[in-house]
C-alpha positions in Angstrom: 0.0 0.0 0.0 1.1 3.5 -0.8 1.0 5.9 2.0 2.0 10.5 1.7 4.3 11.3 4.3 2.9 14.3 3.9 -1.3 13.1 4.1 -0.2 11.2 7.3 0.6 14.0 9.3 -2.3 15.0 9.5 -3.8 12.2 11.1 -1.1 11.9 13.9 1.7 14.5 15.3 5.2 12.6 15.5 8.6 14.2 14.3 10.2 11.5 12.7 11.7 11.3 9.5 10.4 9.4 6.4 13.7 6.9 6.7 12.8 6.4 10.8 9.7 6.2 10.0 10.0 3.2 7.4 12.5 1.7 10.3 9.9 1.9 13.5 7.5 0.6 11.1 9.2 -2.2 10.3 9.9 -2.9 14.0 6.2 -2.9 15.0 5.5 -5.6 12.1 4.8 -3.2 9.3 7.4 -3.9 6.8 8.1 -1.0 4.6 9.4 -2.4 1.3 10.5 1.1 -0.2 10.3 4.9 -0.4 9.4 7.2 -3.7 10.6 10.8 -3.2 8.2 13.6 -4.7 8.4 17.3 -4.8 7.9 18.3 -1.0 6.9 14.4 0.3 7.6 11.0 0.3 5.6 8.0 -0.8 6.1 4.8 1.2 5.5 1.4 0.3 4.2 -0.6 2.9 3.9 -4.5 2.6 0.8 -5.0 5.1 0.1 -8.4 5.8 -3.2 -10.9 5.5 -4.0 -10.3 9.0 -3.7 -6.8 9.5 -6.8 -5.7 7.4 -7.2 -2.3 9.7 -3.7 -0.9 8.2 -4.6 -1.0 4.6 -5.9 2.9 5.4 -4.2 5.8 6.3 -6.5 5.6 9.7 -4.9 2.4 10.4 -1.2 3.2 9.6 -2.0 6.2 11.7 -2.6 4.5 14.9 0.5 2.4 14.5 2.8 5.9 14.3 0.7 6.8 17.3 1.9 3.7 19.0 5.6 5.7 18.5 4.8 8.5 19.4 2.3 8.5 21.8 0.2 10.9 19.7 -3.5 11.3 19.8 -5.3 9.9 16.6 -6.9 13.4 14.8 -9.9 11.6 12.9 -11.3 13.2 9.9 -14.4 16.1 9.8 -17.3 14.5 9.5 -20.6 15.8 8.6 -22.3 17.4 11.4 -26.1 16.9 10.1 -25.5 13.4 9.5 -29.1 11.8 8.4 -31.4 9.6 10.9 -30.5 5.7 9.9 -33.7 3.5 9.6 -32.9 -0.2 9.4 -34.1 -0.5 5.9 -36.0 2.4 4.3 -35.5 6.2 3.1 -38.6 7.7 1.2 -39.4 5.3 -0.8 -36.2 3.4 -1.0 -35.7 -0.4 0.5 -32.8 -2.7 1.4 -33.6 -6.5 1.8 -30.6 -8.7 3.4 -31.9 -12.1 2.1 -28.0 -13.6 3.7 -27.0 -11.7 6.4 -24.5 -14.6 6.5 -22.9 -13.1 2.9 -23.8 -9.2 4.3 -24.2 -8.7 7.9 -24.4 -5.0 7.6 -25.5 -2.9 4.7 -25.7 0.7 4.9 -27.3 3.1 2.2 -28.5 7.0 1.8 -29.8 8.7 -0.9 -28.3 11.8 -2.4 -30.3 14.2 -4.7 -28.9 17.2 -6.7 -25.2 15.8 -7.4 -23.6 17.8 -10.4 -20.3 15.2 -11.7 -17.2 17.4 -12.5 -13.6 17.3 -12.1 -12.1 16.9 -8.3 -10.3 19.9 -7.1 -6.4 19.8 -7.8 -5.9 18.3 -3.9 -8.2 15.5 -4.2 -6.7 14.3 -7.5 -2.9 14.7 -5.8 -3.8 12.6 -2.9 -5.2 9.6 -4.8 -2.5 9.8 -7.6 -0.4 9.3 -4.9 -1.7 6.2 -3.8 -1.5 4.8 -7.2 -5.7 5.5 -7.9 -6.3 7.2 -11.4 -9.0 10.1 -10.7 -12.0 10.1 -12.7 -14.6 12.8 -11.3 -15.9 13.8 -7.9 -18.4 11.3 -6.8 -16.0 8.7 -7.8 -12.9 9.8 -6.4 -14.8 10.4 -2.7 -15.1 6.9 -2.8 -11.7 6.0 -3.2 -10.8 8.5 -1.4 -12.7 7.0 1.9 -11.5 3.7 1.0 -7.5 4.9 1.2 -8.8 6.6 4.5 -10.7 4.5 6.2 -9.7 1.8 4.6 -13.5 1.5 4.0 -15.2 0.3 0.1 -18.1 2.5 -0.7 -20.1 2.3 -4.1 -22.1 4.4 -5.8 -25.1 3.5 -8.0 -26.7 6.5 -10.5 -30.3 5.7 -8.7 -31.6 6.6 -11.7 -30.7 3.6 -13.4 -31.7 1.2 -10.7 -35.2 0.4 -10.6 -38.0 -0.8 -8.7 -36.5 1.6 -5.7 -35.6 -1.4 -3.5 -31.9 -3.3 -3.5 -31.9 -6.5 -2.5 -28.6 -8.3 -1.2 -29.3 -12.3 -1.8 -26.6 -14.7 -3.1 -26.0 -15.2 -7.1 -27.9 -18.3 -8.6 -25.8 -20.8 -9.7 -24.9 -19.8 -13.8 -26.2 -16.3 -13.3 -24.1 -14.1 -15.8 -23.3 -10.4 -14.6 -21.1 -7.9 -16.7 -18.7 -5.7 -14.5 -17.6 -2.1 -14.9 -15.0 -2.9 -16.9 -17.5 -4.4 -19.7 -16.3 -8.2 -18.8 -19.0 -10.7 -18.1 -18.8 -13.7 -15.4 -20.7 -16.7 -14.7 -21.5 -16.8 -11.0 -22.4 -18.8 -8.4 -24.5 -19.4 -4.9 -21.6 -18.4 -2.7 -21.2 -15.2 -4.1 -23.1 -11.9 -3.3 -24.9 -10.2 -5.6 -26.4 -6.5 -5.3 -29.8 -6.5 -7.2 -32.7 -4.1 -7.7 -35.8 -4.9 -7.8 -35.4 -6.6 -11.3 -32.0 -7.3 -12.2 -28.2 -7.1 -10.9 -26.5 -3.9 -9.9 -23.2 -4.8 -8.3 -20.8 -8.1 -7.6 -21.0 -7.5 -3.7 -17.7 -6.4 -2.2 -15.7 -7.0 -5.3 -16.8 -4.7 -8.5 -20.0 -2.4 -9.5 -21.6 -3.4 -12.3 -22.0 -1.6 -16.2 -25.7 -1.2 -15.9 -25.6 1.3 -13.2 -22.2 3.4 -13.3 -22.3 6.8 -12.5 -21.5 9.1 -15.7 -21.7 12.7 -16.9 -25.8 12.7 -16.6 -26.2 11.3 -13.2 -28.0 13.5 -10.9 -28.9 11.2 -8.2 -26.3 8.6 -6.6 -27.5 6.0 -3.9 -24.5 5.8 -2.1 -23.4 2.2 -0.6 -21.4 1.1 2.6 -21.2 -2.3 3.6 -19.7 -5.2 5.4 -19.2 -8.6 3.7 -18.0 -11.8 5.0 -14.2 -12.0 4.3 -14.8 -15.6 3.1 -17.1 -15.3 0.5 -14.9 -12.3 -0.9 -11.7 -14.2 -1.1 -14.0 -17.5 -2.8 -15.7 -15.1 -5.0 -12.2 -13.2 -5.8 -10.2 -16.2 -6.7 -13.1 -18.1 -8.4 -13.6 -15.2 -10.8 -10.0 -13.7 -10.5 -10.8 -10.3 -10.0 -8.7 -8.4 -7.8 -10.1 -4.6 -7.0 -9.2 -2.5 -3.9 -12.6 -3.3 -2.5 -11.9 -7.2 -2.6 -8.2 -6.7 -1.3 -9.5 -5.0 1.5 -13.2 -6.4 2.1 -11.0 -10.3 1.8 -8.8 -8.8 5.2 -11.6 -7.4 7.1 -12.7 -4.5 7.5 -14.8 -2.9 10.5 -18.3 -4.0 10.3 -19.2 -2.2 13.3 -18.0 1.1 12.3 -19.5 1.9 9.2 -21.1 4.8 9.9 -17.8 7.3 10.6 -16.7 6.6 7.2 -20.2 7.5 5.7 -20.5 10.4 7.9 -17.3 11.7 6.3 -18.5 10.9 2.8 -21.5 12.6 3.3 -19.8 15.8 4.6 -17.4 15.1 1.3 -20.4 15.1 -1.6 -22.0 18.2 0.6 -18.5 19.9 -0.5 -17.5 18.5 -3.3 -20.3 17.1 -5.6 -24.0 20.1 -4.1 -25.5 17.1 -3.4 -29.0 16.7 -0.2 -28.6 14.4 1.7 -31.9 12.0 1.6 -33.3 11.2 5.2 -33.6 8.7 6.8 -30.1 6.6 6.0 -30.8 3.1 5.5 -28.6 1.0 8.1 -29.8 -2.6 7.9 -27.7 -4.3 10.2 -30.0 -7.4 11.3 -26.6 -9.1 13.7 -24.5 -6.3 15.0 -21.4 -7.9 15.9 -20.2 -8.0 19.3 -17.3 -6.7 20.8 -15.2 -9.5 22.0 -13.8 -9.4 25.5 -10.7 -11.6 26.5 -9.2 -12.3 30.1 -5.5 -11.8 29.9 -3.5 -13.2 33.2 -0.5 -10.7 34.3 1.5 -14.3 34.9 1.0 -15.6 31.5 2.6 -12.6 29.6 5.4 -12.6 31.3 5.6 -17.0 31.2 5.4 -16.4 27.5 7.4 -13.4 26.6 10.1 -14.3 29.4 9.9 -10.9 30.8 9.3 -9.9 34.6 6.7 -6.9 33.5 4.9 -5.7 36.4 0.9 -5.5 36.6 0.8 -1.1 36.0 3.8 -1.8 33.0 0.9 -4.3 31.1 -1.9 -2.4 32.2 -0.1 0.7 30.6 1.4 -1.3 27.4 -2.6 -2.5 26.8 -4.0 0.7 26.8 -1.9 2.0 24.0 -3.5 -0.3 21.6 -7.1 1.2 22.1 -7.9 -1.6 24.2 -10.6 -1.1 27.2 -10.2 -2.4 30.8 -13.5 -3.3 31.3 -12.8 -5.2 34.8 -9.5 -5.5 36.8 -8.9 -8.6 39.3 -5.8 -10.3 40.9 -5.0 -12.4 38.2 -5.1 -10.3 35.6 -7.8 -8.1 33.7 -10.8 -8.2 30.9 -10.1 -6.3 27.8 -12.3 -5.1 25.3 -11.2 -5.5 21.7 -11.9 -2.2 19.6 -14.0 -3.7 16.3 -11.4 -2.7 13.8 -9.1 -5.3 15.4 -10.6 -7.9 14.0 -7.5 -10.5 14.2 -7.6 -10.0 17.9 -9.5 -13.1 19.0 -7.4 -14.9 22.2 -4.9 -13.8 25.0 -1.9 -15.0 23.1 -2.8 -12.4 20.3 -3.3 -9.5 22.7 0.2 -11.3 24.2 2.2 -10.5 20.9 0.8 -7.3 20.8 2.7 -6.5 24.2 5.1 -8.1 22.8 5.4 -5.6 19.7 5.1 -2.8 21.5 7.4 -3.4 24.5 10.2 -4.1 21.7 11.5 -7.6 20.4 15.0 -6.2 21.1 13.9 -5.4 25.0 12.9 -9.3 25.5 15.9 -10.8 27.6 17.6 -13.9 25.2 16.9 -17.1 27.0 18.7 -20.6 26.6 15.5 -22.8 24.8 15.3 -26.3 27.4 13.9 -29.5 25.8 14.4 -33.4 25.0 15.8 -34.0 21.9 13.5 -36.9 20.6 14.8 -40.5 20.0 15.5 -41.0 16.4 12.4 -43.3 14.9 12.8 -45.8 12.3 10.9 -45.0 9.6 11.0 -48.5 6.9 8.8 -46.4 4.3 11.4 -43.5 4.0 14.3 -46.2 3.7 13.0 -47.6 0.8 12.1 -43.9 -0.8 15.5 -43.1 -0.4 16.3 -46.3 -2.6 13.7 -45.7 -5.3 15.5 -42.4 -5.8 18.9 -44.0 -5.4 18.5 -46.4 -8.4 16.4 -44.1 -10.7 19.1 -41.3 -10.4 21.7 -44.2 -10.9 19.8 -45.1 -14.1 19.9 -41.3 -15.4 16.7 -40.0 -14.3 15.8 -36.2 -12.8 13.6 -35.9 -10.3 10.8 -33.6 -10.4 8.7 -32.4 -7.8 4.9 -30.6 -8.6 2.0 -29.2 -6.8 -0.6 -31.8 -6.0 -3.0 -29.3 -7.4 -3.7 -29.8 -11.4 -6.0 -28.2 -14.1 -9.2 -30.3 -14.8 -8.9 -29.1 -18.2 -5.6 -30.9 -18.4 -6.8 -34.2 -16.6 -9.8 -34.0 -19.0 -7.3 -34.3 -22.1 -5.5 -37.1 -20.9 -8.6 -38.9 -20.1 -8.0 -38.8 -16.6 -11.4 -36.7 -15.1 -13.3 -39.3 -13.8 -12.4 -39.6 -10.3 -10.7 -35.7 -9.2 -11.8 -34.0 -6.4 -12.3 -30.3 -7.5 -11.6 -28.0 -4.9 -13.8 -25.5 -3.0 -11.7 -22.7 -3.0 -8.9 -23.1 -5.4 -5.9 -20.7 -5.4 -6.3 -19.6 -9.1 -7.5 -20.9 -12.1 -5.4 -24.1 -13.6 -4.8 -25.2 -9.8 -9.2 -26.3 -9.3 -8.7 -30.5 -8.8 -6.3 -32.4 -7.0 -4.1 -34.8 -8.4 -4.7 -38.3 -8.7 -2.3 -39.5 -11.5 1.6 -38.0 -11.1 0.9 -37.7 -15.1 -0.2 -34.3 -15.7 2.5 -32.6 -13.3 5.6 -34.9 -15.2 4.0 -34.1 -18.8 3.7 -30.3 -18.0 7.6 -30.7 -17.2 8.1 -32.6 -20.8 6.1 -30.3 -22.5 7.6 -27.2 -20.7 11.5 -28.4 -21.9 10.8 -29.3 -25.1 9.1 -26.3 -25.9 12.9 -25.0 -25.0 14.8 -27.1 -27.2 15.0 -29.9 -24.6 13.9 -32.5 -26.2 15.9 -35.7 -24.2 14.6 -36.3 -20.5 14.3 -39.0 -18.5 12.2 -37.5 -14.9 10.9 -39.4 -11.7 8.3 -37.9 -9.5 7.2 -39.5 -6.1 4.5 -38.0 -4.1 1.0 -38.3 -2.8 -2.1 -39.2 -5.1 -5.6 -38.4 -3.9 -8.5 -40.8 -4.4 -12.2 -40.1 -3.7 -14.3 -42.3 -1.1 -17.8 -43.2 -0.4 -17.4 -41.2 2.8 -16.6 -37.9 0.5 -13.0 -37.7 1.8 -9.7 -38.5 0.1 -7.8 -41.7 0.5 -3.9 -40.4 -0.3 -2.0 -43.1 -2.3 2.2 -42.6 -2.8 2.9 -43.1 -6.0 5.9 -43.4 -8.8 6.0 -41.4 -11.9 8.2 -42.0 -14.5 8.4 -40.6 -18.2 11.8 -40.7 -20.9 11.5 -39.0 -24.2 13.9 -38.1 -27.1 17.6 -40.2 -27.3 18.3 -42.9 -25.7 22.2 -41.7 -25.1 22.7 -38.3 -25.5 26.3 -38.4 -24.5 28.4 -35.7 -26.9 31.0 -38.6 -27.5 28.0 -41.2 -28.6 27.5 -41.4 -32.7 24.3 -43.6 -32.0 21.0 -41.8 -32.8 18.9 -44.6 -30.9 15.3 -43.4 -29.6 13.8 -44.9 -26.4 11.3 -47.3 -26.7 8.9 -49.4 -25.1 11.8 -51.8 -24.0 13.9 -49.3 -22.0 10.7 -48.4 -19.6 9.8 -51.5 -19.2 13.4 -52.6 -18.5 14.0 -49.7 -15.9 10.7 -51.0 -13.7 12.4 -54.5 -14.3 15.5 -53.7 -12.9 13.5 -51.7 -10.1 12.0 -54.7 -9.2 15.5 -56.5 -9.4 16.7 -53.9 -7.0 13.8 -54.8 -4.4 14.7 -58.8 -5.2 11.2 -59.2 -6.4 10.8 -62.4 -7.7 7.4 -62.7 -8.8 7.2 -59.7 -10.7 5.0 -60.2 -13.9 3.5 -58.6 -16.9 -0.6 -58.4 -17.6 -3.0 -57.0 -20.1 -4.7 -53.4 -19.5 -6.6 -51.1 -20.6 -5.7 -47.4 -19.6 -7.2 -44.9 -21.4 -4.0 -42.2 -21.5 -1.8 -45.3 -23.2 -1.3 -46.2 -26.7 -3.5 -49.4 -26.7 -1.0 -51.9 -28.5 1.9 -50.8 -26.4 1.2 -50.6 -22.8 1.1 -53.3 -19.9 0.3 -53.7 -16.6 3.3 -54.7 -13.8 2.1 -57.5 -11.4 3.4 -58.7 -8.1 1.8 -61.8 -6.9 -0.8 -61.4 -9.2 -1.7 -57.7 -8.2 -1.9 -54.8 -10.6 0.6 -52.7 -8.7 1.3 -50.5 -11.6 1.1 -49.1 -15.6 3.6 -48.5 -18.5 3.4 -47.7 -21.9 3.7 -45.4 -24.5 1.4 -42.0 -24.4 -1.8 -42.4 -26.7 -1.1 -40.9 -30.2 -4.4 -38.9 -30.3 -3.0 -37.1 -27.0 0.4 -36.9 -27.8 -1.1 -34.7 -31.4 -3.2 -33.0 -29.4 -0.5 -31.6 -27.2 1.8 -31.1 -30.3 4.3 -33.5 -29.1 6.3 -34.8 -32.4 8.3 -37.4 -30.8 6.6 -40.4 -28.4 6.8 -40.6 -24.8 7.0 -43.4 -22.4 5.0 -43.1 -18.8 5.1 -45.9 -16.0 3.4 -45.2 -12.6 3.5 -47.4 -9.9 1.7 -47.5 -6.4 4.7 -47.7 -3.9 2.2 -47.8 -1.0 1.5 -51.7 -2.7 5.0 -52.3 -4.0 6.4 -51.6 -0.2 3.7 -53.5 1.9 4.6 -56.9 -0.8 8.5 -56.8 -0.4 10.1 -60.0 0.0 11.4 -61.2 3.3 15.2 -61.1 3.5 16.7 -64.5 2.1 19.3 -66.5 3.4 23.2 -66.0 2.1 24.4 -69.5 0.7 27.9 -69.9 -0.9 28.4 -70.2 -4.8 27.6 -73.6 -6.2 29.7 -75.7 -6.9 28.7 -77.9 -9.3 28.4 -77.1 -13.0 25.1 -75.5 -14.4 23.1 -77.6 -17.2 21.9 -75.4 -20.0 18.6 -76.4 -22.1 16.8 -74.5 -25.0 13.1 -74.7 -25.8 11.0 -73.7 -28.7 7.5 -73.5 -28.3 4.5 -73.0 -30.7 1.6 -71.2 -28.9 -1.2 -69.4 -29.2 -0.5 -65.3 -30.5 -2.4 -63.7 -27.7 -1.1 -66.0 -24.7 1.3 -63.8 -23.1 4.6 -64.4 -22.5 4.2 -64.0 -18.4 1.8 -67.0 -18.4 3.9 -69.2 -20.3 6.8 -68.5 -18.2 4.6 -68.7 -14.6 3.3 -72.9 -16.0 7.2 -73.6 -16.8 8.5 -72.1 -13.1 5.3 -74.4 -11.4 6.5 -77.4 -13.4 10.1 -76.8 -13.6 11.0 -78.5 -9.9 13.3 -77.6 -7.5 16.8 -77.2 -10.3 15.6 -74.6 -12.5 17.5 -71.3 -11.8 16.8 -68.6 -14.3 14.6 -68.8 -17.3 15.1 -66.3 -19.9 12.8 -65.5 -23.3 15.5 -64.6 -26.1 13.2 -64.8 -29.2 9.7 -64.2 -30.6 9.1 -65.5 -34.1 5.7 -64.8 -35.7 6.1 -65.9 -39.4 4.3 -67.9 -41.6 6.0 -71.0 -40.5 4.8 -70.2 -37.0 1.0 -70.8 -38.4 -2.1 -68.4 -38.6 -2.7 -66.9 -34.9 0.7 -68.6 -33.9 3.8 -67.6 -32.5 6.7 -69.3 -31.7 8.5 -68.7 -28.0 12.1 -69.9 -27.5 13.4 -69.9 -24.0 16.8 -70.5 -22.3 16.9 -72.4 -19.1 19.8 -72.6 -16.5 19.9 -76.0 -14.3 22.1 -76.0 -11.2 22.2 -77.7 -7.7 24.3 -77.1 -4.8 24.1 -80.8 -3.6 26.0 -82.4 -7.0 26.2 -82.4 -10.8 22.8 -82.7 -12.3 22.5 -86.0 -14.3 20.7 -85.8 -17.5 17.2 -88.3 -16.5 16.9 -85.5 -14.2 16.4 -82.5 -16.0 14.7 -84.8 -19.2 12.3 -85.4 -16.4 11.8 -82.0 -16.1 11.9 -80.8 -19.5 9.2 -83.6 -19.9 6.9 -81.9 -17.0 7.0 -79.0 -18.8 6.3 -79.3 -22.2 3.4 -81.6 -20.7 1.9 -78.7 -18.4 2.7 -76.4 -21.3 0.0 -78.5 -23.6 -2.3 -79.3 -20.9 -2.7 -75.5 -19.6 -2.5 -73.7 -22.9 -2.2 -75.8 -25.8 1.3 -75.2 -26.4 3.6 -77.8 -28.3 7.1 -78.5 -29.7 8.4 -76.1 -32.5 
């Protein structure tokens, strides 16, 4: 926020400088993130943050230099013939709160006989200074109360609103409204909407609308102060991305309970400025008033918490600097009374800090911290974390981390939008579902480096996935994420020009699983929708899907403009961790020579290769050591809807040399198992 030197002075005596100034501000919690010098002032930049709504006004930062100087706040002049209030009518004019939970207080007056010219040259200098473009008189006292009070006020041309009622109800879900600036939005029933008594006037708290703006012919403004709940602002805000002074401030707070200083000082302001009558009664429909909250604050606990040895009259004093009330005094400590425009002032350890601020972090005696340093807990999940990432960097992967926030719109093109959980209040557009695949966040990385001439990438990701239940909550899953594009080798020294395939994802999971000393890791059919259909598989363990692989669909790859294929494999670690094998037993190298077979089978085409080799492993006995696939022939002599297999096996026993009856006997059981269970027979 931009705040005059100069215009602050004359709010609050103090004789500092603009440069101490900036410094004691930034001591009380105010941080002041620079200074513009200007013929005769100085503009300061002050960084305010979320929860001190009542500083975003020159009222607010007024107090605080108060706090410094032990000055008395000079408030405004203020109309001294301010209007009657009536809770919702003046002449013939009504307000109807249909939410008081979206508006607790709206406050309205009518004012006849306005004539719109150019604010005098002081008006103009004041808001140009604060970074607000002047446009005429009635306007410009609006924003001009707003960088006082820190207060949004509105004005409607009441010519142009009909029906003389307004009526504050929420928006209907779909309901299209068309802002000042000539953009239209598509609402819904958690924002506030300003209606007349036929259509709507003004996106409560966040931006008037076209159809009633004040112009050259207006004669007549109904003039607008109200309170709306923070939360709604900051939904409606986000949802719509609209960011106005009103919202900024409205989304922090503002005082609900004072309303009617502000209005009295805009009234006294369009009496001067603008020729306008005031309209009596002033509407003030204010159906909750909000209470003043009162908190017990115990003399022993400030000083336990700031380690300090403050006496009772030094916090009693120190309390009634912040415009705090006493209301009742007793041995243990005393009731205060929150001012309203306090707002973030809700327990004792708030009004604690506050002490705390004011007596000076610098004056709080340095204190040697005491505590148990915990016993270091074995955590078997992060262990293993640590050696996914250990091999995959070993294999010449990145890791990438991303938000667990993603774009439906993006989920929706790779097929993946039928079970996200959209979020109530997202933090911008793009960010509105939360993730349940690790695929959008590691394609946004491919698509972000290739559109930099990075075209060769091999990234990990391992985070949390979120999954909807019955119970409307979200079951988080850990998964892997890994995607390779572009070269296979893109070492300088390396003439190959090899693209990765199908083979080298696959392989990586394969050696992952090698790395775990999974032995019953296996390969099944699947259908995912985000894979190219003829080149994609399914990873088993024990017979459970605990994971995908396979190349990106071609009709999403051209629809993202990739030109060269990717490869994506994600795997549920939460599975992969809670199946890994029990450590095994060290035995010494054999000793006796290995017996090496070869076997060439004819088989049906669509029998996969992981069943075949699961029927040889049950049939194989006790001798077989490793069984290895080393061609695939598919050829005419192979027969229509045939394919021949050929397999390598390694027999070995630690107990003698293998004779040959015994492994016939078990090439025998095989090929005999192989044409009972899948009609397989001898090449």
């Amino acid at each position: 926020m931009k705040i005059s030197y100069q215009w602050l002075k004359e709010y609050v005596d103090f004789d500092l400088s603009p440069e101490e100034l900036a410094q004691q501000l930034t001591m009380l919690g105010l941080e002041v993130e620079g200074m513009e010098k200007h013929p005769g002032d100085v503009i300061l930049e002050i960084n305010v943050t979320a929860n001190r709504g009542d500083c975003l006004s020159y009222i607010g930062i007024a107090r605080e230099v108060a706090l410094l100087s032990a000055g008395e706040i000079k408030l405004p002049a203020q109309s001294n013939t301010a209007p009657k209030s009536h809770p919702d009518k003046t002449g013939d004019w009504q307000v109807e709160i249909v939410d008081s939970n979206l508006c607790p207080r709206y406050t309205a007056c009518l004012i006849k006989g306005v004539k719109i010219i150019p604010s005098p040259d002081w008006l103009v200098e004041r808001l140009e200074k604060s970074g607000i473009r002047a446009l005429n008189n009635v306007v410009d006292i609006t924003n001009y109360i707003l960088l006082e009070w820190g207060q949004p006020l509105h004005a409607f041309d009441s010519a142009l609103l009909e029906g003389n009622k307004i009526i504050v109800r929420p928006a209907f879900h779909g309901e299209q409204f068309i802002t000042l600036d000539g953009k239209q939005y598509s609402l819904d029933d958690k924002m506030p909407l300003i209606c007349d008594a036929r259509k709507a006037v003004a996106l409560g708290g966040i931006m008037g609308g076209q159809n009633t703006a004040v112009n050259e012919n207006t004669r007549a403004i109904l003039l607008e102060c109200a309170y709306f709940n923070p939360v709604s602002i900051r939904y409606t805000s986000r949802k719509l991305g609209i960011n106005t002074e009103s919202s900024y401030r409205f989304a922090r707070n503002v005082d609900g309970a004072g309303l009617l200083a502000p209005v009295k000082h805009a009234l006294q302001l369009f009496r001067e400025l603008a020729g306008g009558t005031i309209i009596e009664p002033m509407i003030d429909n204010y159906p909750s008033p909000i209470k003043t909250p009162q908190i017990f604050l115990r003399f022993h606990r400030v000083n336990q918490i700031l380690g300090t040895q403050l006496t009772f009259g030094e916090i009693k004093n120190l309390v009634g600097k912040f415009y705090f009330t006493i209301k009742q005094e007793t041995l243990e400590g005393i009731i205060v009374e929150v001012p309203t425009f306090r707002t973030e002032i809700e327990r004792e350890i708030d009004i604690i800090e506050e002490i705390a601020r004011l007596y000076g972090y610098k004056n709080i005696p340095i204190t040697q911290a005491i505590g148990k340093i915990p016993e270091a807990v074995s955590d078997k999940t992060r262990g293993l974390t640590r050696k996914t990432h250990d091999y995959l960097t070993s294999c010449g992967f990145w890791e990438a981390i991303n938000f667990s926030f993603t774009s439906f719109d993006f989920c929706s093109r790779l097929k993946l939008d039928s079970e996200v959980l959209r979020l109530t209040n997202p933090l911008n557009q793009g960010l509105e579902v939360l993730r349940h695949s690790l695929l959008p966040g590691l394609l946004s990385n491919v698509i972000y480096n290739i559109n930099r001439q990075i075209s060769d990438l091999k990234l990990y990701e391992i985070g949390r996935c979120y999954l909807p239940e019955h119970n409307g909550m979200a079951k988080e899953v850990t998964r892997l994420g890994v995607i390779l594009t572009g070269k296979r080798n893109v070492s300088v020294w390396y003439a190959g020009k090899d693209d990765v395939d199908f083979y080298d994802l696959k392989g990586i999971l394969e050696g992952l699983a090698t790395h775990f000393k999974f032995t019953d890791l296996g390969w099944e059919r699947s259908a995912v929708p985000y894979l190219h259909p003829g080149q994609n598989t399914g990873l088993s363990l024990g017979g459970e899907i605990a994971g995908q692989c396979g190349r990106l669909h071609p009709q999403i790859q051209q629809e993202l403009g990739l030109a060269q294929p990717v490869y994506y494999a994600e795997l549920d670690l939460n599975l992969i961790f809670s199946r890994l094998p029990k450590p095994g037993k060290v035995s010494s190298l054999p000793r006796y020579p290995a017996i090496y077979r070869d076997l060439a089978l004819v088989i049906d085409k669509n029998v996969p290769v992981a069943e075949v080799q699961k029927v040889i492993r049950d049939n194989a006995g006790e001798f077989l050591k490793e069984l290895q696939l080393f061609d695939v022939y598919t050829g005419d002599q192979a027969g229509a809807g045939k394919k021949s297999l050929a397999f390598a096996f390694v027999y070995q026993s630690h107990e003698g040399t293998l004779s040959d009856e015994q492994i016939n006997l078990s090439q025998e059981n095989i090929i005999k198992a192989l044409g009972r269970d899948l009609n397989a027979f001898l090449r």
